[in-house]
C-alpha positions in Angstrom: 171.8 74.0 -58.7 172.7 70.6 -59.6 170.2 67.7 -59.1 171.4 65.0 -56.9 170.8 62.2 -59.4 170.8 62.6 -63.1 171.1 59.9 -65.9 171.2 61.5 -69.1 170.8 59.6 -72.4 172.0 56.3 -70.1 172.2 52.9 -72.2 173.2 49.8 -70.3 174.0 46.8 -72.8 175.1 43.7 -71.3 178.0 41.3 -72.7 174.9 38.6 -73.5 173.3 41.4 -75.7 170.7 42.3 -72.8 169.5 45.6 -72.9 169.4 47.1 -69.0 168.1 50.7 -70.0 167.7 52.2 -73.5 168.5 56.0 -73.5 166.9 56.5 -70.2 166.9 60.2 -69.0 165.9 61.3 -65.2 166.6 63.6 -62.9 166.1 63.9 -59.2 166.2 67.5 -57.3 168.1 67.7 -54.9 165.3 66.9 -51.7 162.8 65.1 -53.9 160.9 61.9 -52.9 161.5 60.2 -56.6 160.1 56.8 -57.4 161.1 54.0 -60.5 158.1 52.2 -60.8 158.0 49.3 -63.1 158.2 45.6 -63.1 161.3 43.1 -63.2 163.4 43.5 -65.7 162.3 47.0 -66.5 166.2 48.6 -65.2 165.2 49.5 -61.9 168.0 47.4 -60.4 170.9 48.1 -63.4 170.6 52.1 -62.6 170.7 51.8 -58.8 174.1 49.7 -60.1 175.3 52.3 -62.0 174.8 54.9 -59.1 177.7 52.9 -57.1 179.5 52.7 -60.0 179.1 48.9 -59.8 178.1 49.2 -63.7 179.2 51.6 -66.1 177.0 52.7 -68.6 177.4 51.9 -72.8 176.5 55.3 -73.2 174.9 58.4 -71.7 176.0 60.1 -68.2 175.4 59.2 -65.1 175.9 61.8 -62.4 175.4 61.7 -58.6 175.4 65.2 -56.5 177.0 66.3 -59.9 180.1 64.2 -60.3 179.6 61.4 -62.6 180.0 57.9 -61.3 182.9 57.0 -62.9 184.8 60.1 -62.0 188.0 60.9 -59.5 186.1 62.4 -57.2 182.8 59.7 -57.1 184.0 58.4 -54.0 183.5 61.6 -51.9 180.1 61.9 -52.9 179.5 58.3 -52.9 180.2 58.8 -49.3 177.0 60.8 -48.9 174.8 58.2 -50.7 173.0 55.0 -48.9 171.1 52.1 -50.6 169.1 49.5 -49.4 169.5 46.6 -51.5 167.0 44.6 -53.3 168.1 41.8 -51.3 170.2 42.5 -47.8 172.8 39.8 -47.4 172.2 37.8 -44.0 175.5 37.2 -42.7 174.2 33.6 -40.5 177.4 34.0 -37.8 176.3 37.6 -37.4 174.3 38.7 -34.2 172.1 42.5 -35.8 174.4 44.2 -33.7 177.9 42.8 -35.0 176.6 43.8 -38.3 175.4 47.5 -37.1 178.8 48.0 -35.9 180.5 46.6 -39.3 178.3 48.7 -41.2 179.1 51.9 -38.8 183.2 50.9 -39.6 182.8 50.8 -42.9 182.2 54.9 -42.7 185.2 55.3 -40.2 185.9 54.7 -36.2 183.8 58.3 -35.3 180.5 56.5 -36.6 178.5 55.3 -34.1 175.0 52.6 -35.2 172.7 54.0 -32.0 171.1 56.5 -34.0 170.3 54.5 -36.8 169.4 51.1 -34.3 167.0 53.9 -32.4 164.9 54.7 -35.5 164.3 51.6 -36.7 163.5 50.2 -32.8 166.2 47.2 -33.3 167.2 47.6 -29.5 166.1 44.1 -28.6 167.2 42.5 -31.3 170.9 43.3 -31.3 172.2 39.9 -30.1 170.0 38.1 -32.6 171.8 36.1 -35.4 170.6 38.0 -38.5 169.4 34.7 -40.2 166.8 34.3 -37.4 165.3 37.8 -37.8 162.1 37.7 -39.6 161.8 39.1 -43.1 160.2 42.4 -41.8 163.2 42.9 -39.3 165.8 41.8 -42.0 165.0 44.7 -44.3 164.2 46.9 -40.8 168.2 46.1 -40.4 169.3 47.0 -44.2 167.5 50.4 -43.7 169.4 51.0 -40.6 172.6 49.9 -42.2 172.1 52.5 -45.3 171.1 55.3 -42.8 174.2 54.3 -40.6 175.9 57.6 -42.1 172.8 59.9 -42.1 173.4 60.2 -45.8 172.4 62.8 -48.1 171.0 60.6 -50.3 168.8 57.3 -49.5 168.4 54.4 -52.2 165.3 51.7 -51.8 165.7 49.1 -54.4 162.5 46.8 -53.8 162.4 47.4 -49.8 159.5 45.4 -49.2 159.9 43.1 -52.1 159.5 39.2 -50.5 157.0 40.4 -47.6 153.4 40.0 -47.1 151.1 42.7 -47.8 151.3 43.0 -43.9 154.2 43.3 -43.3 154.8 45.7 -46.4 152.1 47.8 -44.6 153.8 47.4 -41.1 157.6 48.6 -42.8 156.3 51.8 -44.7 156.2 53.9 -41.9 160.0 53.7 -41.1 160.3 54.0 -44.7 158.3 57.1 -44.9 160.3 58.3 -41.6 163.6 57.0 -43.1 162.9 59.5 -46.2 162.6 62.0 -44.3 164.7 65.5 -44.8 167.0 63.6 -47.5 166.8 63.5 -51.0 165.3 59.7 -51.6 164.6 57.4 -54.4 162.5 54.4 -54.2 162.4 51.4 -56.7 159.5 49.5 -56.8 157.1 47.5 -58.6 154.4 47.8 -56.0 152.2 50.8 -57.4 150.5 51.8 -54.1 153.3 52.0 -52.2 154.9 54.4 -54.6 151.9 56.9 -54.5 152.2 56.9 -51.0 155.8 57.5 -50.6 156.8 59.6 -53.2 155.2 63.4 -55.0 157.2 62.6 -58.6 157.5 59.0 -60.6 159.5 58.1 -63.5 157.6 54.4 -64.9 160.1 52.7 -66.9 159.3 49.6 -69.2 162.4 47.2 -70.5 165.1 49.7 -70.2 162.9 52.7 -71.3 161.5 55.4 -69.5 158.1 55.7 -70.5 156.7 58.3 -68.3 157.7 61.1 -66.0 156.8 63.6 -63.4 154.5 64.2 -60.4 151.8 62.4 -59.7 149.4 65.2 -61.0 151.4 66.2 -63.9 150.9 62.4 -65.0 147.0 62.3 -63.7 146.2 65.2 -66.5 146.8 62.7 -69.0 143.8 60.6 -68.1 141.0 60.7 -69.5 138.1 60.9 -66.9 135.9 58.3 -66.6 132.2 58.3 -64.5 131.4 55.0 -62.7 128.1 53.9 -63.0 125.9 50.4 -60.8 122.8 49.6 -61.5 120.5 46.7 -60.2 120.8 45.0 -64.1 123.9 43.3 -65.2 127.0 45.0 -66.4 126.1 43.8 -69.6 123.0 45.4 -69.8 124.3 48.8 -68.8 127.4 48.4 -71.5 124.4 47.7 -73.9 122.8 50.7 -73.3 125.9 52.7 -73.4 127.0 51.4 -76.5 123.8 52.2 -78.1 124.7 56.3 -77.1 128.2 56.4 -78.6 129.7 56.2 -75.4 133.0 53.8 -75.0 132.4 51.9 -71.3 133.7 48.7 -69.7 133.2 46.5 -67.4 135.0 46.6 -63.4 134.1 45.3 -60.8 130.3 44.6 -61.2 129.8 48.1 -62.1 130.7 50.2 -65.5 133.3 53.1 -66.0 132.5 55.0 -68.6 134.7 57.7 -70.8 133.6 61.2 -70.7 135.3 64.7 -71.6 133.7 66.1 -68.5 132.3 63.2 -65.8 131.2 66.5 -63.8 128.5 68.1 -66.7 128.3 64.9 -68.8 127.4 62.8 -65.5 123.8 63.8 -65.2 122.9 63.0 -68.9 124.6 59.9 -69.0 122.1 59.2 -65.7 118.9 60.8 -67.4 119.6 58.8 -70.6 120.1 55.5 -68.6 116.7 56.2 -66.3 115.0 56.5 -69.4 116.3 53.3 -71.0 114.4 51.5 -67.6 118.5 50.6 -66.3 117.4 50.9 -62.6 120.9 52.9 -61.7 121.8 53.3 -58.5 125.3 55.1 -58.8 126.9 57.6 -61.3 130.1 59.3 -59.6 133.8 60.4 -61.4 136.0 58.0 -60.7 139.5 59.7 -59.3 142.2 58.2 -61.6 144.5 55.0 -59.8 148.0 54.6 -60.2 147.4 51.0 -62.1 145.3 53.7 -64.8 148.1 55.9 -64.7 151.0 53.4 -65.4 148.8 51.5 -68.2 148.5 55.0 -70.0 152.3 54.8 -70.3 152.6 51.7 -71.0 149.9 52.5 -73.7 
């Protein structure tokens, strides 16, 4: 079977000599929650581009349900495919619900918005003018737009890029409900939000994709690390780790310190650290974070 997204070998060179993605390679299966994690300028936005044909690529394929993008027969399966832009135009003589509706026509006259205004709990809002809607609701509204259709495919460039931490919080769970049943990919810059919402990553850095896979498939590629507090200073424990061979820094008041096995090695590291007179008062693995994970491709 096909997978429902695929760039192979994409390059994306701009007139000014800009490089949007350097022989990127990616695939998404067809029901997979898939993220692009990376920061701005890293591509995420030039390859959602390219999947609505808005940009062709320099080189490289680019394929969506198995028919490449700039293909005869793109705009059937364009047809099955919704994005959520990185930032949804507010149309300021537009009440939500004029804009539902023009979103619903855009599909044909048998597409009704009820569905989608249902999920997302927009009822109340319909004869709002969009520019008054707050941030949250904005990007509430683009999600129901892009799920107008019930596509096959969902796109989130940057869904919750511009809110508060709250109110990134507050808008995950229509994502996650949004996702739901459909093959989905999720750009984003925001690494927690990315763990949460998606089983697989590709992490891309200025064009290039540096990393890819699930979550675990990338975790093996850590290397374990045992956190250890004591009532001295961090100082004073690096000191004493340093003087037994063992590479440690500093985090957060406490130590983490790099070990082949945290599980066996643990209770020497503890023993040897008891017997130094460091008064310690933790020693635990430490499960690796998604900001470890992303540095180790960056690395």
């Amino acid at each position: 079977m096909a997978p429902a997204i695929a760039f192979r070998s994409v390059t994306k060179r701009f007139p000014n000599g800009t490089l949007g993605l350097a022989d990127a390679t990616w695939l998404v299966a067809e029901g997979a929650h898939a993220c692009l994690l990376g920061s701005s300028g890293s591509g995420k936005t030039t390859a959602v581009r390219m999947l609505q044909a808005a940009l062709r690529p320099t080189g490289g394929s680019v394929l969506l349900l198995g028919v490449p993008v700039d293909g005869p027969a793109f705009r059937q399966a364009r047809s099955r495919l919704g994005i959520v832009p990185q930032l949804p135009g507010m149309y300021p003589d537009l009440t939500a619900g004029e804009y539902m509706t023009l979103a619903a026509r855009l599909y044909g006259d048998e597409i009704r918005p009820d569905r989608a205004i249902d999920a997302l709990d927009l009822g109340e809002y319909l004869q709002t003018r969009m520019t008054y809607l707050s941030p949250n609701f904005q990007r509430r509204l683009a999600l129901a737009a892009a799920l107008v259709a019930d596509p096959d495919i969902l796109v989130l460039d940057e869904p919750t890029a511009g809110l508060e931490p709250d109110d990134a919080r507050d808008l995950q769970p229509f994502l996650r409900e949004a996702m739901r049943g459909r093959t989905a990919v999720l750009c984003t810059h925001r690494e927690q939000e990315a763990r949460a919402l998606c089983q697989e990553v590709a992490i891309l850095r200025a064009g290039r994709v540096v990393a890819q896979g699930t979550w675990e498939d990338l975790t093996r590629h850590i290397r374990p690390r045992l956190r250890v507090a004591a009532r001295q200073s961090a100082d004073r424990v690096l000191a004493e780790l340093e003087r037994l061979n063992l590479h440690a820094e500093a985090a957060d008041g406490a130590v983490l310190v790099s070990t082949a096995d945290p599980q066996q090695d643990g209770a020497s590291v503890l023993r040897q650290l008891l017997d130094a007179g460091v008064d310690v008062y933790e020693c635990a693995p430490v499960a690796p974070e998604v900001k470890d994970i992303v540095l180790e491709a960056y690395q």
